[in-house]
C-alpha positions as CSV (number, residue, x, y, z in Angstrom):
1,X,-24.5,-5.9,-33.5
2,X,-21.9,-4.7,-35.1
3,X,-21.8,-0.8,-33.7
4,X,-22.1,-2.8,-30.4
5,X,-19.1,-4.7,-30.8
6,X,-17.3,-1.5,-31.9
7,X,-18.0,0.9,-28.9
8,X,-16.5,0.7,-25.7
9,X,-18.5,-0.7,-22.4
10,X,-16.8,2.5,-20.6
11,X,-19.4,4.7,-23.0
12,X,-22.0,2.6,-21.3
13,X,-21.2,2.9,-17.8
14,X,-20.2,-0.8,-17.8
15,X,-17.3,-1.9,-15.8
16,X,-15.5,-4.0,-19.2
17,X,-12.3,-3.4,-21.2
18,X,-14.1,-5.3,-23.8
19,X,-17.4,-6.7,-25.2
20,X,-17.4,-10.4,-25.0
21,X,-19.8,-11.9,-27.5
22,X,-22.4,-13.4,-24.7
23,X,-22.1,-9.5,-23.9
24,X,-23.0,-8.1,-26.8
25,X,-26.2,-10.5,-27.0
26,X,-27.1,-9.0,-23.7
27,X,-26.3,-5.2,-24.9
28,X,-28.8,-6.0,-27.9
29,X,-31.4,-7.3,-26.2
30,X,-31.4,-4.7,-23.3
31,X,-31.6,-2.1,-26.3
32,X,-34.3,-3.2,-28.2
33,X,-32.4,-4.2,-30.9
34,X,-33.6,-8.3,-31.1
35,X,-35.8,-10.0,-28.4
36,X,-33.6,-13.3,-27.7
37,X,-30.3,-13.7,-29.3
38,X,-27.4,-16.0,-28.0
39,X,-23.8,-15.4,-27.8
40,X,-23.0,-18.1,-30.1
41,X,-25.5,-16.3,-32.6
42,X,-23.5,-13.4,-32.5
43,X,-19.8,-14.9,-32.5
44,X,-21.4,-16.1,-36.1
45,X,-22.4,-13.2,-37.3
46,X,-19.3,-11.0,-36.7
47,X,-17.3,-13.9,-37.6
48,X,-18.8,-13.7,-40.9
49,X,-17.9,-10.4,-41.9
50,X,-15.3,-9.7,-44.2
51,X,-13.7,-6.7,-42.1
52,X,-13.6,-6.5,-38.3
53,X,-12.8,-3.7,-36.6
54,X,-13.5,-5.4,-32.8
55,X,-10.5,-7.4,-33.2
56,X,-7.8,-6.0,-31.6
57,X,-4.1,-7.3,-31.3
58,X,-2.0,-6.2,-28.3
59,X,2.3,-5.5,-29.9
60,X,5.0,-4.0,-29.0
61,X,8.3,-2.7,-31.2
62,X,11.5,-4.5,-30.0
63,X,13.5,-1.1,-29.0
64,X,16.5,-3.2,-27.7
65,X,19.4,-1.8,-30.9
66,X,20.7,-5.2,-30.4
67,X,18.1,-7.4,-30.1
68,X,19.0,-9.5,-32.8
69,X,22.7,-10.2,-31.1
70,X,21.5,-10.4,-27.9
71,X,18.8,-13.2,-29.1
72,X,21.4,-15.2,-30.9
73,X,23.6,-15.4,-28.2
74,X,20.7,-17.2,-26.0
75,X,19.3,-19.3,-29.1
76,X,22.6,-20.7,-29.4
77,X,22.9,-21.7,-25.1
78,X,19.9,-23.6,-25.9
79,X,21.2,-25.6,-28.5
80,X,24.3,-26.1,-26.6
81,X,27.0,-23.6,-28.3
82,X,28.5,-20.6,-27.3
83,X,30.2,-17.7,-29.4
84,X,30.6,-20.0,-31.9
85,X,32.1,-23.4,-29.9
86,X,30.4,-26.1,-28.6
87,X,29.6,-26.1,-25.3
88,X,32.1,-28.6,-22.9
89,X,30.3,-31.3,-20.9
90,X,31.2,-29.5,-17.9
91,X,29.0,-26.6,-19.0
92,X,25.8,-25.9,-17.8
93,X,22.8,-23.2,-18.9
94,X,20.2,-22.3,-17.0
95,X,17.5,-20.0,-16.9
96,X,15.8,-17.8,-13.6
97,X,12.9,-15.7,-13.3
98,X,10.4,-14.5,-10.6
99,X,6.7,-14.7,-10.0
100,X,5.8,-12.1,-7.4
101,X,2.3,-11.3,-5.5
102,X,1.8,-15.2,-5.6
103,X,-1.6,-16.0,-3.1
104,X,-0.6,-18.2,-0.2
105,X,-3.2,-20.4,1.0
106,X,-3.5,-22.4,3.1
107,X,-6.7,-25.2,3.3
108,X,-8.9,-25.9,6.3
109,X,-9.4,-29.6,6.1
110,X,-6.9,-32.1,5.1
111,X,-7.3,-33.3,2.0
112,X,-8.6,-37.0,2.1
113,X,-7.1,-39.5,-0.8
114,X,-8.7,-41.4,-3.4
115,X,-10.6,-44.5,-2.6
116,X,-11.4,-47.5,-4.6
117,X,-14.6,-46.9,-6.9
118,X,-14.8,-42.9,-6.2
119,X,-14.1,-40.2,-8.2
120,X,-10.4,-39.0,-6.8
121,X,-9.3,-37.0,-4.1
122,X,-11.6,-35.0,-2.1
123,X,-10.1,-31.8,-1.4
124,X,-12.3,-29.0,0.8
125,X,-12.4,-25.4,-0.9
126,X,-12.3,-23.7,2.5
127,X,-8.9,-22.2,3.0
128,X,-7.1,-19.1,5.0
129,X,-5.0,-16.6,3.2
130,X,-1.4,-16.6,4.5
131,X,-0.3,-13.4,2.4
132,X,1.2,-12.8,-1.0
133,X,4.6,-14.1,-1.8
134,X,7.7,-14.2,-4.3
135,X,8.2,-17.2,-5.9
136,X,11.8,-17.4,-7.7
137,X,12.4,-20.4,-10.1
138,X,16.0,-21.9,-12.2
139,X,15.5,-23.8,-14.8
140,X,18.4,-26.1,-16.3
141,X,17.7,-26.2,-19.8
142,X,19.9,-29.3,-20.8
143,X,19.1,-31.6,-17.4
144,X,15.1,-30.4,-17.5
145,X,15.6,-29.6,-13.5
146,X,14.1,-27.2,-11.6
147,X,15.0,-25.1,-8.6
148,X,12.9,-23.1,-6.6
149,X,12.3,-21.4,-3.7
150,X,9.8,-18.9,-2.4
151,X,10.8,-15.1,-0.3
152,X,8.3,-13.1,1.5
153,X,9.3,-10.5,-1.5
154,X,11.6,-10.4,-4.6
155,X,14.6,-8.2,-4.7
156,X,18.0,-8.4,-5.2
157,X,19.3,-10.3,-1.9
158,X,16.0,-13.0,-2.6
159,X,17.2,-13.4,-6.4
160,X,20.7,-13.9,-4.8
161,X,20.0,-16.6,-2.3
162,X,18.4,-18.6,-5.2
163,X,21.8,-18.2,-7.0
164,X,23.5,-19.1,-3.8
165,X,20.9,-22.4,-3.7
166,X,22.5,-23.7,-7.0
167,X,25.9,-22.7,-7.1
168,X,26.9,-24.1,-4.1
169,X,25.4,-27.7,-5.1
170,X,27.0,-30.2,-7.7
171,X,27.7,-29.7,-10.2
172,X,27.4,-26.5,-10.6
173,X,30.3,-25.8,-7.8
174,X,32.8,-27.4,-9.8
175,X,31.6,-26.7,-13.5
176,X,33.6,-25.0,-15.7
177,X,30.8,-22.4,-16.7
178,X,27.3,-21.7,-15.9
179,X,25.8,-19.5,-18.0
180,X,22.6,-18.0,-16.3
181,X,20.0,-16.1,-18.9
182,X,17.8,-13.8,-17.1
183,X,15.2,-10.6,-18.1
184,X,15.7,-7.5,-17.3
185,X,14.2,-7.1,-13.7
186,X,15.8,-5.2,-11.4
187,X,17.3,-7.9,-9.3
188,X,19.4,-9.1,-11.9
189,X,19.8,-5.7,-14.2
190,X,22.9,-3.9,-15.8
191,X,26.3,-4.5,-15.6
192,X,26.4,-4.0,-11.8
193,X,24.7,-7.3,-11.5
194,X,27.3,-8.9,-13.9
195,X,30.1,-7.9,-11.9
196,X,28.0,-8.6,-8.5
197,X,26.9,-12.2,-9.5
198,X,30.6,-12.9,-11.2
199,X,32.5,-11.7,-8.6
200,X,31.0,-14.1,-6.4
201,X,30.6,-17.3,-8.4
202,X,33.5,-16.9,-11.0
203,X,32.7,-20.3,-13.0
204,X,29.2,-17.6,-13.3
205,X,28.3,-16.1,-16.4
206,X,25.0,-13.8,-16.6
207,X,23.5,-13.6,-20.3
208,X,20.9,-10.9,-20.4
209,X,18.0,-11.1,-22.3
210,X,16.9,-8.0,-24.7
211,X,14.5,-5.8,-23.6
212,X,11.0,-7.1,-24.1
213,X,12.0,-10.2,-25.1
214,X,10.8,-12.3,-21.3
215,X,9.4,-15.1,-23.9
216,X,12.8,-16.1,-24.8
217,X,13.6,-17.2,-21.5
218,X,13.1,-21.1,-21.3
219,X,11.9,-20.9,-17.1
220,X,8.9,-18.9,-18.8
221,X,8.5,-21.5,-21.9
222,X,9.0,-24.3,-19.5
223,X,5.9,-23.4,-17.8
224,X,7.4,-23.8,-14.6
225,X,6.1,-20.6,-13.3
226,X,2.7,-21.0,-15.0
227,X,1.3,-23.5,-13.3
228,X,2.2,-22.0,-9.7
């Protein structure tokens, strides 16, 4: 069991990355190796064992030199300071992302509403694909409000109309700052988007995130773009 869970299903002309455990009961049994053994048998066994080598642990090495500077700076917009000062009432952070290749569908029957004594809504599984789109999402950290919109594709000039969607409303328009924290995607990347974004909003002020570091951004933590 255990040379099973070590090898790769590639070496056995199996279309897997990895041996799941109901997997590996299969694998034995197809070999020979027991007659009837069930996955739960066999997440006991190797959960058993002192040292195991089937684990595996996806990482990555923050390469961003400042990482620990750059992290701050957002930690701190979160809990409402910035270089060092509280932040004014008038001040406002908020967080944006994307979501791209997000399935459109769209479903065949209405969906008929709950009715005393059943079990819910009915809702029909049939449905017609309307394409993939870009959904774009901002996220104010402080109100716990959420703007969104979806574009037939992300890119700079969709990323921008979402910025356009809440700095032209109240009160954002008027606020003395809004800091927006964003990844490093290549709608909002660089200094050139600094200067773009700022030149047009000048109460704007873009806070990049390190590199690899998407998980500090509060839209993703908020789950906003999760459940879409």
């Amino acid at each position: 069991m255990k040379a099973i869970a070590c090898q790769l299903p590639s070496e056995r002309g199996l279309p897997l990355s990895r041996f799941s455990s109901s997997e590996i009961a299969r694998e034995a049994v197809a070999r020979g190796i027991v007659e009837q053994v069930s996955g739960a048998t066999v997440w006991r066994w190797l959960a058993e064992d002192a040292i195991r080598p089937w684990n595996h642990r996806s990482w990555i090495f923050p390469r961003d030199p400042d990482f620990r500077a750059k992290a701050a700076r957002v930690l701190d917009l979160y809990a409402g300071c910035f270089e060092g000062k509280l932040l004014h009432p008038g001040e406002f952070v908020l967080c944006a992302d994307e979501k791209p290749s997000i399935q459109a569908r769209a479903r065949l029957h209405r969906t008929l509403p709950p009715l005393p004594g059943g079990d819910g809504q009915l809702v029909e599984h049939e449905y017609e694909r309307k394409g993939a789109l870009c959904y774009l999402a901002c996220w104010d950290v402080r109100r716990a409000k959420l703007f969104d919109r979806c574009e037939p594709k992300g890119g700079i000039e969709p990323f921008d109309r979402l910025v356009d969607q809440v700095m032209t409303q109240q009160p954002y328009a008027s606020a003395r700052r809004v800091f927006w924290i964003v990844d490093n995607g290549s709608s909002h990347r660089g200094q050139r988007s600094i200067e773009r974004l700022e030149g047009r909003y000048p109460n704007l002020t873009l806070v990049h995130l390190p590199v690899h570091a998407s998980w500090l951004n509060s839209e993703d933590l908020s789950g906003c773009l999760a459940g879409v």
